[in-house]
Each structure stands twice: as structure tokens, then as C-alpha cells.
C-alpha positions in Angstrom: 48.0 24.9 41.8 45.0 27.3 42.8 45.9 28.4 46.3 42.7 29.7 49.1 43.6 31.4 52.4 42.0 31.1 55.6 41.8 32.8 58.8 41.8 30.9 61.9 41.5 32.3 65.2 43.6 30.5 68.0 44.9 31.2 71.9 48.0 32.7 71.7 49.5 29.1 73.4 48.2 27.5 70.6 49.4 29.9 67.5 52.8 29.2 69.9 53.0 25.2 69.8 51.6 25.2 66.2 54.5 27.5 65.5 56.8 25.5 67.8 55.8 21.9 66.5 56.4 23.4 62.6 60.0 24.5 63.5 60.7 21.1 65.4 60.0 19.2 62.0 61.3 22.3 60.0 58.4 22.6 58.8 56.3 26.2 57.6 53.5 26.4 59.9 51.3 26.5 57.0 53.4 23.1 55.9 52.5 21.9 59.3 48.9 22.7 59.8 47.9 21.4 56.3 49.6 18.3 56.9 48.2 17.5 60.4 44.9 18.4 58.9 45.3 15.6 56.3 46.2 12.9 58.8 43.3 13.8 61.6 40.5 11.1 60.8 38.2 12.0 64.2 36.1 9.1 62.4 36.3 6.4 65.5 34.0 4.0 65.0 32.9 2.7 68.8 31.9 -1.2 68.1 35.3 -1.3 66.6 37.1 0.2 69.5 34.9 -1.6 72.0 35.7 -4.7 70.5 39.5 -3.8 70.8 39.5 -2.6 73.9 37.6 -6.4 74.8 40.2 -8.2 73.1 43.1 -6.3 75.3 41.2 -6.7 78.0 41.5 -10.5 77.4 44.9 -10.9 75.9 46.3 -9.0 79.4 44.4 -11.5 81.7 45.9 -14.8 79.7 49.2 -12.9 79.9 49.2 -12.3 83.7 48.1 -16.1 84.4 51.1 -17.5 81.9 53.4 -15.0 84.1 52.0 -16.3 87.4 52.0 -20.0 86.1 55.6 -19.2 84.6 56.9 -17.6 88.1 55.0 -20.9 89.8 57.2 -22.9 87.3 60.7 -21.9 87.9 59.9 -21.1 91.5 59.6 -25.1 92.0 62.7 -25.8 89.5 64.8 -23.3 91.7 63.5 -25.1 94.9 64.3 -28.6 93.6 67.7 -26.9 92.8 68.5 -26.2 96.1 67.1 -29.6 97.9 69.8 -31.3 95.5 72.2 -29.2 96.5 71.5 -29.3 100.1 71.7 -33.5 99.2 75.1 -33.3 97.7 76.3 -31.2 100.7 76.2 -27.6 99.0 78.3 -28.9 96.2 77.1 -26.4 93.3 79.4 -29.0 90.7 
């Protein structure tokens, strides 16, 4: 395997946590950088997200009425609970 160096120049913070991430996943830092250099894809496509984002948008908003309807729900199940109980004279048999 031919081999190439490079020179990068960083802040001294982030030579540190490049250094300190590597060691974490006992890793070389060179180990670490080339392989966080394979797995960064900055290739976001916008429509894509957009749409996402859209779709979450929805999904929470149909999620919080199903709560509120659910909560309505067994709000009126816990009341007609208590109006038979109150009719059986606080007998909870």
C-alpha cells in the first residue's frame, strides 16, 4: 500500500480533541482522522431535508392531537369511574 503524508494546520484545541477523540476509541490519530474523513458526506441535499423536516413537522402535530384526544379519553373514563363509585357509596369492589 503506497502511503502520502499531509500537513494540516489546526488550533492547538483542535490538534487536542482530535488527539483526545483518537485515544477514546483507541484509536492512532492518524487512524482517527482518516476514518472520520471517510464517513463526512457534507453532500446535504435541501429539497430532501426540506421535505423531512415537512414530514416531522406533520407527524408531531397528529401526534400531539392523538395525545390530547387520548388524555380527553381517559379523562372522561376516570370521571365516569368516580360518578359510579360515588353511586355505589365509595365502594371501590
Amino acid at each position: 500500500m503506497k502511503t502520502a503524508r499531509m500537513t494540516i494546520v489546526l488550533d492547538p484545541e483542535d490538534k487536542a480533541l482530535i488527539e483526545t477523540r483518537a485515544r477514546a476509541n483507541s484509536l492512532s490519530t492518524g487512524e482517527y482522522v482518516r476514518r472520520a474523513s471517510q464517513s463526512y458526506d457534507a453532500g446535504v441535499d435541501e429539497a430532501t431535508l426540506a421535505a423531512l423536516v415537512g414530514q416531522f413537522a406533520e407527524t408531531v402535530a397528529a401526534m400531539r392531537t392523538t395525545l390530547s384526544e387520548a388524555t380527553l379519553y381517559a379523562q372522561a373514563r376516570l370521571d365516569e369511574i368516580a360518578v359510579l363509585r360515588e353511586g355505589r357509596g365509595g365502594d371501590r369492589r
